[in-house]
VOGU-3710 file (C-alpha; in Angstrom, 3 decimals, decimal comma):
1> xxxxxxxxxx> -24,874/4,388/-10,594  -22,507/5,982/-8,589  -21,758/3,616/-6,248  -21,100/1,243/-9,533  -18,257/4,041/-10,885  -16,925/4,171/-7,648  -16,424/0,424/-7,548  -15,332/-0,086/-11,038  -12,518/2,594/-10,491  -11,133/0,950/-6,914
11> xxxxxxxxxx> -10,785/-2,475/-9,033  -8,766/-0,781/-11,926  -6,900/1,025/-8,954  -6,281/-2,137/-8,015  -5,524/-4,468/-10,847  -2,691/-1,832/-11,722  -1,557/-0,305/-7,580  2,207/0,486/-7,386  4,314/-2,318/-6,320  5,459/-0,178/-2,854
21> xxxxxxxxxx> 1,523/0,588/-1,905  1,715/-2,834/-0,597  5,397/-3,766/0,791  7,102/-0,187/1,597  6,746/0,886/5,152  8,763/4,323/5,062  8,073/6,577/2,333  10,587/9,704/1,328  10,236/12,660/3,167  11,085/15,196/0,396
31> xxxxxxxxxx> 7,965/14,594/-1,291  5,687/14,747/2,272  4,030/17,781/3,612  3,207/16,670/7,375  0,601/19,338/7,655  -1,464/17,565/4,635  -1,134/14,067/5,970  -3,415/12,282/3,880  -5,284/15,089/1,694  -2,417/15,603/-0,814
41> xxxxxxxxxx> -2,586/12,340/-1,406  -6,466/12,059/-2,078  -7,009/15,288/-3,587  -4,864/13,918/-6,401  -6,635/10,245/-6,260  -9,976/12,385/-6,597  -8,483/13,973/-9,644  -7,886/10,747/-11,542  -10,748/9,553/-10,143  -12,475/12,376/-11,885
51> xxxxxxxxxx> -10,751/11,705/-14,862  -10,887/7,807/-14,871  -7,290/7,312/-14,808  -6,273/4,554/-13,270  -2,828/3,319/-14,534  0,204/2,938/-12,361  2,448/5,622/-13,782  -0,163/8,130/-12,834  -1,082/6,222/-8,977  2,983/6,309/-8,406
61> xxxxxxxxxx> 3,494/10,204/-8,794  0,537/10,572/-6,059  1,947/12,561/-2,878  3,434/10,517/-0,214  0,115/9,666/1,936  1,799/9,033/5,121  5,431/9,354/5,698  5,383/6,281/7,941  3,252/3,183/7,492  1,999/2,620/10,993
71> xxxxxxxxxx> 0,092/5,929/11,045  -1,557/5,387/6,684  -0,729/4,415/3,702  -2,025/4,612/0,301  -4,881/1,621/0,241  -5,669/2,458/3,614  -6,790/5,918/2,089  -8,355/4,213/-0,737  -10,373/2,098/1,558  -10,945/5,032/3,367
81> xxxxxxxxxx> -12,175/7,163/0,126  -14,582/4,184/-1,006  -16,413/3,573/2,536  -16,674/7,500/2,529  -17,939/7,551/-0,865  -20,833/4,603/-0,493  -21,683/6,453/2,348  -22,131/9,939/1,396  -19,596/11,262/3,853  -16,522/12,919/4,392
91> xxxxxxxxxx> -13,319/10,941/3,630  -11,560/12,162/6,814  -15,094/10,975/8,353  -13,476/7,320/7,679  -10,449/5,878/9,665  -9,660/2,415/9,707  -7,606/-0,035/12,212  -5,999/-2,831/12,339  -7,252/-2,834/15,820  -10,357/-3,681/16,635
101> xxxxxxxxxx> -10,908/-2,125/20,159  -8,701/0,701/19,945  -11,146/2,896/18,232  -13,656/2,731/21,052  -10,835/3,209/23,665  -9,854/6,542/21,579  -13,059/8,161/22,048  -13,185/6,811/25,411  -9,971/9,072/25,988  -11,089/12,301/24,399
111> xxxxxxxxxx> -14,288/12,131/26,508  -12,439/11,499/29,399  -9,986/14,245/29,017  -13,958/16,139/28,264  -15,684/14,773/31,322  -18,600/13,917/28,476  -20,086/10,538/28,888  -20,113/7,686/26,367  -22,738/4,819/25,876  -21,546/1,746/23,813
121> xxxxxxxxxx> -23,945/-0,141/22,186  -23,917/-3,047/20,557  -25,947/-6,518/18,760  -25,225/-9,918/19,165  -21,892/-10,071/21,343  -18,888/-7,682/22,309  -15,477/-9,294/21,146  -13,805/-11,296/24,159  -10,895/-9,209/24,810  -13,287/-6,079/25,344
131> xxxxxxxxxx> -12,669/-6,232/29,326  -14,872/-3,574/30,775  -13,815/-3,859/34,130  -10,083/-2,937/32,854  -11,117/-0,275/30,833  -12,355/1,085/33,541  -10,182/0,973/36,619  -6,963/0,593/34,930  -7,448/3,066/31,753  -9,694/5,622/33,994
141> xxxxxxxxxx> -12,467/6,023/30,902  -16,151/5,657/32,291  -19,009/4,620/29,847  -22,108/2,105/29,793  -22,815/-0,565/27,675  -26,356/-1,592/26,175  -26,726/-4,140/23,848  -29,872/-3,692/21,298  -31,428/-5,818/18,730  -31,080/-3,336/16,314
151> xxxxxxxxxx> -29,341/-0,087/15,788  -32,955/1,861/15,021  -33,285/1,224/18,950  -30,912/3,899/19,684  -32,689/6,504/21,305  -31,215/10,183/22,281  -28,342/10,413/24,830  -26,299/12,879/26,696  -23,238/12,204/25,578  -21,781/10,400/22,934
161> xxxxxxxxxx> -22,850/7,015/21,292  -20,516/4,189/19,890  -22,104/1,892/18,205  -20,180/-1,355/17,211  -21,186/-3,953/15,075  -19,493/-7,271/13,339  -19,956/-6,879/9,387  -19,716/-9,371/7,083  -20,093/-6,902/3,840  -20,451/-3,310/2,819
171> xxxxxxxxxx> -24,056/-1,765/2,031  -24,104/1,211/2,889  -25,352/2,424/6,415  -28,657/3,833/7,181  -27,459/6,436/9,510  -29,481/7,394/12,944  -28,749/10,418/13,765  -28,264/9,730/17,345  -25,223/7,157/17,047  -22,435/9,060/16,938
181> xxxxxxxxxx> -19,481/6,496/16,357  -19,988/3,553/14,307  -17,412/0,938/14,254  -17,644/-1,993/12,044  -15,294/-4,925/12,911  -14,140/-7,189/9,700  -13,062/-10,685/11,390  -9,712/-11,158/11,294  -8,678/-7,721/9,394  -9,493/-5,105/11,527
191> xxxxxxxxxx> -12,327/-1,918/11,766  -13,343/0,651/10,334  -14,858/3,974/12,750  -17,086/6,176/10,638  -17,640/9,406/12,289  -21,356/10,502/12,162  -22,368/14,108/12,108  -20,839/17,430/11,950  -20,552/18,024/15,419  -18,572/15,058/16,248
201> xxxxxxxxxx> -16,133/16,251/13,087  -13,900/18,080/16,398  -13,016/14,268/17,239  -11,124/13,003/14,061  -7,606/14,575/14,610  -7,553/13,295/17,854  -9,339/9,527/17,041  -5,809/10,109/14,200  -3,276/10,615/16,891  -4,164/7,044/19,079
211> xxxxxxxxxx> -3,850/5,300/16,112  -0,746/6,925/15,626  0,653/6,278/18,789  -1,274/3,522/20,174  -1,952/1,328/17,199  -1,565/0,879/13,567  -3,863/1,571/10,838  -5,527/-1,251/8,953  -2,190/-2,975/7,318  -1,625/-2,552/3,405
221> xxxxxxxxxx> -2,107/-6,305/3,116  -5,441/-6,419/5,361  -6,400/-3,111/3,238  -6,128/-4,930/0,103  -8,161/-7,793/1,357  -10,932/-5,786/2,612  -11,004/-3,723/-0,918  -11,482/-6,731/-2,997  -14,112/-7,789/-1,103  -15,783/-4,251/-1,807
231> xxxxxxxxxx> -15,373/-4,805/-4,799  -16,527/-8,183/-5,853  -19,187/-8,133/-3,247  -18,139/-11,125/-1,224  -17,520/-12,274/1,800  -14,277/-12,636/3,959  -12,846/-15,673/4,528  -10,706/-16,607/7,610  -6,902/-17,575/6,513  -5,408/-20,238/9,270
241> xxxxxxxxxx> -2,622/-22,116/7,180  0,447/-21,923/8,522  0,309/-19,018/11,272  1,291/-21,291/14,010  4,418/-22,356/12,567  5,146/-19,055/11,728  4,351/-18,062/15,201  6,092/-20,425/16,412  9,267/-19,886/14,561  9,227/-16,307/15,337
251> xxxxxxxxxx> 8,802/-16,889/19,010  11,644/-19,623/19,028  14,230/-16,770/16,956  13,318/-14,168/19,692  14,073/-16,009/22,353  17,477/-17,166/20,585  18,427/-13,624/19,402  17,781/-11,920/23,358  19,543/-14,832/24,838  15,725/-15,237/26,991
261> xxxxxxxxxx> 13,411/-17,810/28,119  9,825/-16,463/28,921  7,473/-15,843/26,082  7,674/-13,175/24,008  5,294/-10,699/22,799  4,504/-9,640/19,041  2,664/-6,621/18,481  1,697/-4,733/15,763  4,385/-1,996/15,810  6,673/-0,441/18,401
271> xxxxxxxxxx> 4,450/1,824/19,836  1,675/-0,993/19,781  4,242/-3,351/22,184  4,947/-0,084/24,171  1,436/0,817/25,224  0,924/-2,507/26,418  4,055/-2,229/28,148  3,017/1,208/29,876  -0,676/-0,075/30,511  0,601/-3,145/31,985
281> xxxxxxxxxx> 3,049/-1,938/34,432  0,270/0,837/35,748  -1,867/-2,202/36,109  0,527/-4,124/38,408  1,396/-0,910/40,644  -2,432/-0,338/40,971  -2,625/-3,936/41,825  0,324/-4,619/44,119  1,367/-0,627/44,981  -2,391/0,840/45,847
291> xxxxxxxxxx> -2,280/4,745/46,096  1,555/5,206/45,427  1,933/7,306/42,369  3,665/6,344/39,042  6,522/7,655/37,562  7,347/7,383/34,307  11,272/8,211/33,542  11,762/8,952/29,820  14,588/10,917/27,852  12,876/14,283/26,578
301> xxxxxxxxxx> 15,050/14,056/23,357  14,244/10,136/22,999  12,305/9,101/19,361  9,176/11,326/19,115  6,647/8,589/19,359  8,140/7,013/22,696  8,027/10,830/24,577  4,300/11,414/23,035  2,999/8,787/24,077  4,572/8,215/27,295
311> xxxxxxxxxx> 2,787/11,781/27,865  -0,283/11,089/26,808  -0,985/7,877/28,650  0,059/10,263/31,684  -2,935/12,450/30,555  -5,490/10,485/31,240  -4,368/8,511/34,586  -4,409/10,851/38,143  -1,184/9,295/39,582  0,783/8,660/36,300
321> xxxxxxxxxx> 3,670/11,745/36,076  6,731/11,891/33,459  10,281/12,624/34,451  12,898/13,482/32,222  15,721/11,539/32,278  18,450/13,627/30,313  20,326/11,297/28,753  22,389/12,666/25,387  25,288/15,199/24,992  26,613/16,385/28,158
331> xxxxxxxxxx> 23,853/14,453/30,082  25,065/11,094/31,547  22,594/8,301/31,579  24,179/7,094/34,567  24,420/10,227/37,045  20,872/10,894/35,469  19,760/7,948/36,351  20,821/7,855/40,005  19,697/11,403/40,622  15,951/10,642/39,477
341> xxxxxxxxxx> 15,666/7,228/41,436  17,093/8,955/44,521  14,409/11,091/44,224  11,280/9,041/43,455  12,805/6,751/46,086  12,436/9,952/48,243  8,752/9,976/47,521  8,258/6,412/48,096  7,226/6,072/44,108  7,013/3,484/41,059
351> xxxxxxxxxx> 10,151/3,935/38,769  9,562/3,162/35,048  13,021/3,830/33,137  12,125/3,734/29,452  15,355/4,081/27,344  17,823/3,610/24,657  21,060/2,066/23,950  22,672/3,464/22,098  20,843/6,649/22,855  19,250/8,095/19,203
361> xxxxxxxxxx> 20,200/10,314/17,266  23,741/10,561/19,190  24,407/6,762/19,249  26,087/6,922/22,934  26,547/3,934/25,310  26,618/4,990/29,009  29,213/2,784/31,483  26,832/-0,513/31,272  28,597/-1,685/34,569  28,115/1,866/36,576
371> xxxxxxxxxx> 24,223/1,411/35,261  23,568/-1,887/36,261  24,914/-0,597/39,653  22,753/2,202/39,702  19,949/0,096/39,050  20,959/-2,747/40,992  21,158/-0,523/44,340  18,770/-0,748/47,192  17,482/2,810/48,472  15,354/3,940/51,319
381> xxxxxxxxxx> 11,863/6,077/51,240  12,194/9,429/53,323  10,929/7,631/56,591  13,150/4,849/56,072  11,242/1,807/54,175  12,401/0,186/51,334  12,027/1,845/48,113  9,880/0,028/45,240  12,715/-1,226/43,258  13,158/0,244/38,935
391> xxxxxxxxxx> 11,739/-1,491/35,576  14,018/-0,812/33,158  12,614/-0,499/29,970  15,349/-1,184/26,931  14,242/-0,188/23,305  17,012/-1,579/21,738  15,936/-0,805/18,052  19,421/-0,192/17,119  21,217/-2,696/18,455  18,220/-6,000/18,877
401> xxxxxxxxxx> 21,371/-8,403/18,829  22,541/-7,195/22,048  22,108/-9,762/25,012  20,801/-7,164/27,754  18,682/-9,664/29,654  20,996/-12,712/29,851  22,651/-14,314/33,212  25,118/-11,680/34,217  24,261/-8,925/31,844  22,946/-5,007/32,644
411> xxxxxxxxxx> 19,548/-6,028/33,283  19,935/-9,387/34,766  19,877/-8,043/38,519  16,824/-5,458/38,185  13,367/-6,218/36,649  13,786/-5,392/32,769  11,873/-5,603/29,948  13,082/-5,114/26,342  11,355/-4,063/23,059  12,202/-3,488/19,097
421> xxxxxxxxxx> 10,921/-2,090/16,427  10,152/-4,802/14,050  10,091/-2,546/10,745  13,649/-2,101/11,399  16,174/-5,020/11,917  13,817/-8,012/12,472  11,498/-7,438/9,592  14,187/-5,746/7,249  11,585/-3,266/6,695  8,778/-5,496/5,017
431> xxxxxxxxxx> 6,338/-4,726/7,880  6,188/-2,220/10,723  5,316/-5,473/13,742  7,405/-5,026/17,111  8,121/-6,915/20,077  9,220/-7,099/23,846  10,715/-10,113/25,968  11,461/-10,075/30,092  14,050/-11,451/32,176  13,517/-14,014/34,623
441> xxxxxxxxxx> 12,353/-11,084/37,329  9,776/-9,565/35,026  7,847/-13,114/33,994  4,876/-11,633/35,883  5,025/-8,197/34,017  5,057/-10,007/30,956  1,832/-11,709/31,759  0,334/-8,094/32,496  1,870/-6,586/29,173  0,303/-9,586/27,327
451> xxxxxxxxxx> -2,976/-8,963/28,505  -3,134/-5,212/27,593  -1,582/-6,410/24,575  -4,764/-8,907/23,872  -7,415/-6,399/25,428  -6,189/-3,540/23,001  -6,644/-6,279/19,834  -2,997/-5,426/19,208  -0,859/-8,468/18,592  0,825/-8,849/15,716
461> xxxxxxxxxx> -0,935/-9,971/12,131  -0,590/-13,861/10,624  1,404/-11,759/7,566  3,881/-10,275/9,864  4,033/-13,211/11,663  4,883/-14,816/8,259  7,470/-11,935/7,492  9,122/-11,928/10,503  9,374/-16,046/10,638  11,401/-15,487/6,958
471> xxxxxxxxxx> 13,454/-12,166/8,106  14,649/-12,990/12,073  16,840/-15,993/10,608  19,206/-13,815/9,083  18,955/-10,580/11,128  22,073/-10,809/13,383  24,182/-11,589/10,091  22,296/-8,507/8,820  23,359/-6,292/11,331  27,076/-7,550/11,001
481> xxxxxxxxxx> 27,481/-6,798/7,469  25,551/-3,278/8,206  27,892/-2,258/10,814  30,402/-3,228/8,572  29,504/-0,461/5,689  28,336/2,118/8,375  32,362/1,671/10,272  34,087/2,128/6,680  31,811/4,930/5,630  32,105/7,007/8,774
491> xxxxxxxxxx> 36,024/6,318/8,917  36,042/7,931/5,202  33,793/10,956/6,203  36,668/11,571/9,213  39,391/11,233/6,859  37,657/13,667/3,898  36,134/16,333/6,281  38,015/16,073/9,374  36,391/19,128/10,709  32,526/17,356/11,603
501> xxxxxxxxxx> 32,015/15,907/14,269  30,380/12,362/14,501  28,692/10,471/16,529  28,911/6,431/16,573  30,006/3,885/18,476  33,529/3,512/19,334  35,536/0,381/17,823  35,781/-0,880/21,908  31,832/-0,686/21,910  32,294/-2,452/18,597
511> xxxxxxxxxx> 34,277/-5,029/20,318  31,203/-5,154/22,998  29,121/-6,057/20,820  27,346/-2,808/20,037  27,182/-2,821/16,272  24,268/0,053/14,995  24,151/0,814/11,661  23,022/4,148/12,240  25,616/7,416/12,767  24,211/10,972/13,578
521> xxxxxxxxxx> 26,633/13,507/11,116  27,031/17,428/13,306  28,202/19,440/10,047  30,538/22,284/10,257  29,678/25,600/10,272  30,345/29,274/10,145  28,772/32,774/11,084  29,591/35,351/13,314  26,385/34,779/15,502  25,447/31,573/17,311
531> xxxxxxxxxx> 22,186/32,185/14,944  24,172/32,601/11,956  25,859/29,278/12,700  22,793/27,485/13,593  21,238/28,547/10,307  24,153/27,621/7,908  24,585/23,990/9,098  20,413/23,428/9,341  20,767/24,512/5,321  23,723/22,150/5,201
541> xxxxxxxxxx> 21,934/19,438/6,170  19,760/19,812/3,238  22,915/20,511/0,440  23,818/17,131/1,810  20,786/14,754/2,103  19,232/16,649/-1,291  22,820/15,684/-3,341  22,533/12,680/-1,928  19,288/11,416/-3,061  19,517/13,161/-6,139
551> xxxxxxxxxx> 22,708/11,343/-7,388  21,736/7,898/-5,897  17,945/7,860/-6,237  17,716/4,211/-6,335  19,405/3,676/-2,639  19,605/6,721/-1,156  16,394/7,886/0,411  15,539/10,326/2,532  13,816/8,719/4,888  13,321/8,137/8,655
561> xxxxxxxxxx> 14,132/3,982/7,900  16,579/2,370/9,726  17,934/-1,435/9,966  16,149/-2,466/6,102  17,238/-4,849/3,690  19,355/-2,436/1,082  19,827/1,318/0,135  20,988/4,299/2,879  18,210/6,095/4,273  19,077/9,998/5,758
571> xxxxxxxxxx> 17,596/12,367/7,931  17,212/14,979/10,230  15,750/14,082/13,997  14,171/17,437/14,189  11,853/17,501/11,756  10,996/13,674/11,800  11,374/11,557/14,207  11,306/14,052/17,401  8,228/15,456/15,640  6,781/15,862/18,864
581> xxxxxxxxxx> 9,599/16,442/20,695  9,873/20,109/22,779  11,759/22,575/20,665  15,063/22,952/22,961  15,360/18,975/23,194  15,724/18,602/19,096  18,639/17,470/17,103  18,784/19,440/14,199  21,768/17,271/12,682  21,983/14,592/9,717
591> xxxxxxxxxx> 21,545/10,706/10,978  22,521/8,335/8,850  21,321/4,795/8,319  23,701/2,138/6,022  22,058/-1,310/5,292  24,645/-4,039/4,482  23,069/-3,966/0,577  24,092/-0,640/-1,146  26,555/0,981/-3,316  29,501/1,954/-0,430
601> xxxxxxxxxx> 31,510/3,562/-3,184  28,769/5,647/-5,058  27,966/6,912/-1,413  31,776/7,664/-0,797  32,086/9,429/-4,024  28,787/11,526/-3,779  29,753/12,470/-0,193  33,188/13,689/-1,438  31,092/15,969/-4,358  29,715/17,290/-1,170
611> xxxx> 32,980/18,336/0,880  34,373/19,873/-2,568  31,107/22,253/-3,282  31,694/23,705/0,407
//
């Protein structure tokens, strides 16, 4: 009977979900407490549950979930809550992925990082991109595999079992105690990892944080999918039409918009493109660089996400290190940059630059033609060889239109990859999908990076194929038109409150080509301590982002969103997107991000309100 209420309240939650559940993919920060990531949001759903209300007034005013899409949303939780319910267990006991390996390869990590040993066991088949060989020698995780004809098979190990099965429905499981991990794949829409036992309860933050950074949870649309099924009991049927055009198409636009000819690579997200970038390149040093170690050069004040999981990839593989690569400020990317390849040169290492341009949140350019020299230049070990020459690794987020990889360009003379975001500019914010293309000296990293893509079941979906195919088209125009609002905005904050200081690109960069959307806003400030200061302009920032999307609810947002279709989206690095960030390498300033659909005026007007209350 239960079971039956359950189900009849998911379908009303459905027939009348929020429009956003399904097609947002940054939610507003002022109503998101981080430390209650998920069970704000379903302690209220349990209240109307308990209730029976189900209309879409009430479902709207839940708290935000997630603040970001890629890491939960608000059907994910649903589908989380439901497979929880049917099976009697704890709703954080439930995580779901759009990827269908990555939950075995988390576990895999934390028992690594535990020296605890895993069994995976499995019926029938494993999927084809589960490559144990690579899991093992390239990834560093150790477990055994044993297939069974039937999970009651499972006898008593020492360590922890995965269990993974292909499902075609949802009764609920008869649990044996000694599987630990069950993950059920669902064809084309993902998996869901149901965590068995108390004593394995220490693993679900940390099974939380690789799908944050390495993956993507199941997507709203795939959620949706799966929950219908649930609910009308049926079975799933594979969609085909049309995702080979749209592949197509979106392959074709890449390769126009980067000015490139090998083939690019879709992924999920961002981060999803970016771990198969990182696991590919440790692949080919281990390959074609045997015992040299790995070095990993990332900016420590670079977007939270990039930094984390640069360091936790390092975590788990013996010759992997970080460097920091001070980049923002009154660092120099380009005397930076020659300092730390000097040195790894020194040590006869692997150089991995990851990087951006323009550097977030202070928008800076370095000399492009000093860099490509730096790169460009041939160094010795300390006993004379020939150093392993750079990868430079471009996440070019806020400025995808740029040709970096082209005949005579910054990367053309060194081996360089470069990556976007795809919930920014290419998707206009309609899905969170990213992706990566190579110059002519990195075609054989590319093949690498695809196959950690494919083994890590993280390529993009045949919706975000669909959305980018419909989005890319316009997206240079896009960013024009942005760039546009964002230049005439910033040249009225200068003129109204001469006395902040802000960063953007200059109008020679302009010129260039460099064209963000995006300007980070230092406030000024008063005290008679450096404290004092500090203080007054943090509480600034929030005077200026709350009268901002107070008066303009309907654009502005405050959000971590940048490159989307309308509305101006504000917030402060610190406390979003260097989350993860260490403390001293934090921005605690305003960024700003202008789309090239919003009310310019309204936002000049507001802003002035703002200089005349301080």
């Amino acid at each position: 009977m239960q079971d039956n209420n359950i189900l009849n309240f998911i379908k009303n939650v459905l027939k009348n979900s929020p429009k956003g559940w399904l097609d947002i993919t940054t939610h507003r920060l002022d109503i998101y407490n981080e430390a209650l990531a998920k069970t704000e949001f379903l302690v209220g759903f349990e209240k109307l549950y308990s209730n029976n209300i189900y209309d879409t007034e009430a479902l709207n005013e839940l708290p935000t979930a997630y603040d970001y899409i890629r890491l939960g949303h608000p059907l994910s939780c649903v589908l989380e809550w439901g497979i929880a319910k049917i099976n009697n267990l704890k709703t954080e006991n439930v995580i779901s992925f759009q990827s269908k390996n990555v939950p075995v390869l988390a576990i895999l990590r934390k028992n690594l990082l535990e020296n605890k040993k895993t069994q995976i066991v499995y019926t029938n088949e494993l999927p084809d991109f589960f490559d144990a060989e690579i899991i093992r020698t390239v990834y560093g995780y150790n477990f055994q595999l044993n297939k069974v004809s039937n999970p009651n098979e499972i006898t008593k190990f020492d360590g922890s079992t995965v269990f993974i099965s292909n499902q075609e429905g949802f009764a609920p499981i008869d649990f044996n105690p000694n599987i630990d991990f069950y993950i059920s794949n669902y064809a084309h829409l993902g998996s869901i990892l149901l965590v068995n036992g108390t004593q394995n309860e220490n693993y679900i933050s940390e099974i939380q944080h690789v799908r944050r950074r390495e993956t993507v949870a199941m997507t709203p649309s795939n959620c949706l999918e799966v929950l219908e099924i649930l609910v009308q009991n049926t079975s799933f049927k594979i969609k085909t039409t049309g995702v080979e055009e749209n592949k197509k198409s979106v392959l074709n636009s890449i390769k126009q918009i980067t000015d490139t000819n090998s083939k690019p690579l879709v992924a999920s997200s961002g981060l999803s493109i970016q771990y198969a970038i990182m696991m590919g390149l440790i692949h080919d040093a281990l390959e074609n660089h045997k015992g040299k170690a790995i070095k990993f050069i990332v900016p420590p004040n670079c977007y939270g996400g990039t930094n984390d999981q640069a360091r936790r990839v390092a975590a788990c593989i013996d010759n992997v290190e970080i460097v920091d690569l001070p980049v923002d400020g009154e660092n120099d990317m380009v005397q930076s940059t020659e300092k730390v390849l000097n040195q790894i040169a020194h040590e006869d290492a692997i150089p991995y630059i990851i990087a951006e341009i323009p550097t977030n949140p202070r928008v800076e350019v370095p000399d492009l033609d000093q860099l490509k020299e730096v790169l460009s230049k041939k160094r010795k070990t300390s006993t004379g060889e020939i150093a392993i020459a750079p990868v430079f690794i471009l996440d070019q987020t806020f400025c995808p239109n740029v040709h970096f990889l082209g005949e005579g360009k910054l990367l053309s003379t060194v081996r360089g990859i470069s990556y976007a975001s795809g919930s920014k500019f290419p998707s206009g914010g309609k899905c969170t999908a990213g992706y990566c293309v190579g110059n002519e000296k990195a075609e054989t990293l590319m093949q690498k990076i695809e196959e950690h893509l494919t083994l890590c079941d993280n390529e993009a979906t045949a919706l975000q194929y669909e959305i980018l195919a419909e989005q890319l088209p316009s997206m240079n125009q896009r960013i024009k038109d942005a760039y546009k609002n964002t230049r005439e905005f910033v040249n009225y904050i200068h003129e109204v409150l001469p006395t902040a200081k802000i960063n953007f690109v200059s109008e020679e960069l302009a010129n260039q080509g460099f064209t963000p959307s995006v300007f980070s806003l230092d406030l000024p400030t008063k005290g008679a301590t450096d404290a004092e200061r500090e203080a007054y302009k943090r509480d600034l920032n929030h005077k200026l982002i709350n009268l901002m999307i107070t008066e303009i609810p309907n654009e502005s947002k405050y959000c971590v969103s940048y490159g989307q279709l309308k509305g101006c989206y504000w917030t402060i690095p610190a406390t979003s997107t260097q989350g993860t960030t260490k403390e001293g390498d934090k921005d605690y300033i305003a960024r700003v991000a202008l789309s090239a659909n919003m009310d310019l005026e309204l936002h000049k007007k507001v802003f002035l309100d703002f200089v005349n209350l301080i």
